[in-house]
N, C-alpha and C positions, 0 to 999 in steps of 0.2 A: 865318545865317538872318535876314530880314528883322525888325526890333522889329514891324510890323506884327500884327495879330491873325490869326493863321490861320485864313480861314473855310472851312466842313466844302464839301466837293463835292456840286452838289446836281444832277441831273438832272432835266430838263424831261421828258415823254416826248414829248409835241405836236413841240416844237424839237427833241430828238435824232429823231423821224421824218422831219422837214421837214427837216433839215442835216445831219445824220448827227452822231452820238453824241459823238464827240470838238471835233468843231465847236460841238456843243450847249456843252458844259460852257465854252469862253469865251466864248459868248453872255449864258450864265447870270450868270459872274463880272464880266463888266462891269458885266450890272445888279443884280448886290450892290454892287458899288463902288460905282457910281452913287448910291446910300442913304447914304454915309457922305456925314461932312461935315469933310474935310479939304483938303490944301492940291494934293492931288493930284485933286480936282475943280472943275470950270469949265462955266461953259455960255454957249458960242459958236452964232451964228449958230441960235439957240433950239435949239440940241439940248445932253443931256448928257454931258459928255464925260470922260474919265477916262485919269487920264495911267497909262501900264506900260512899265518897261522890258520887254526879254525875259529879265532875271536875274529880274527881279520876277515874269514869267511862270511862268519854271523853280519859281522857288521855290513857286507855287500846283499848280505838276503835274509836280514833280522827278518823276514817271515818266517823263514824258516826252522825248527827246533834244530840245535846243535846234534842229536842221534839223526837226523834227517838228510843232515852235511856229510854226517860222517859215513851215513849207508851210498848215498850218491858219490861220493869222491873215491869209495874201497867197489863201487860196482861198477866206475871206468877205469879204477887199476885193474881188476878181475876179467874187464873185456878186453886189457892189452889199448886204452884208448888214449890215457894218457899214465905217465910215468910221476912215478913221487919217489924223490929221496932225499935222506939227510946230506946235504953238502955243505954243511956249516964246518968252518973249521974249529968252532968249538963243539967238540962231540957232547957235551954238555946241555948246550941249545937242541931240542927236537923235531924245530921246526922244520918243515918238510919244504922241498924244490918242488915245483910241478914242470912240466913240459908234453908235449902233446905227444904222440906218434902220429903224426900225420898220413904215413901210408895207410892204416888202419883208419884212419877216421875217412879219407877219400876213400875208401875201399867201399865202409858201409854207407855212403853219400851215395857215389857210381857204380862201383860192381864193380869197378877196374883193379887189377891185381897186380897193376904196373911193378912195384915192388920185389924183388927176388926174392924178399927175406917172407913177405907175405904169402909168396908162389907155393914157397917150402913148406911154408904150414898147412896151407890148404892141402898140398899133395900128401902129408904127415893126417892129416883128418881124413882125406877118403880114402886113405889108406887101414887106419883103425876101423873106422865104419862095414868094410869088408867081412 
């Protein structure tokens, strides 16, 4: 196991209705990470971001199978809900950054479309819909 501190699992309800339950809870755990202040935290391109492997994953939710992590973590990059990317300076390392989109994730919480960059797309979707 990880030396890391084991933090307890905490459900949102707002987010697990808005994303579904299992999706909820790495929503959640990014932004606990996000609060510490280690060397696995960076903030790029003004968001914050938080490096994981997926052993690192497992070990936050050894219930769950590693293809299990990996469909959930590619089905909130797919919904635009949180962001993953290599920012290792050794291209080398593969581990992935996360950080949240937050206008997206308040969007499907409230409905609110406060956002410009969110306005655009919605008006780009019922626009194709047409």
């Amino acid at each position: 196991m990880n030396k890391e501190k084991l933090l307890p699992i905490r459900i949102n309800r707002k987010v697990a209705k808005a994303v579904g339950l299992k999706e909820s809870l790495f929503i959640i755990r990014i932004m606990e990470l996000s609060k510490l202040n280690n060397e696995n935290i960076k903030i790029h391109d003004g968001l914050i971001w938080v490096k994981r492997s997926l052993k690192e994953w497992h070990n936050d939710f050894y219930f769950m199978p590693i293809d299990t992590i990996r469909r959930i973590l590619s089905k909130l990059r797919e919904k635009n809900i949180i962001y993953a990317e290599n920012l290792n300076n050794d291209k080398m390392n593969n581990t992935l950054w996360y950080s949240i989109n937050v206008s997206e994730l308040n969007f499907l919480i409230t409905g609110d479309t406060g956002s410009s960059e969110l306005n655009e797309r919605l008006k780009k979707e019922k626009l194709q819909k047409k």
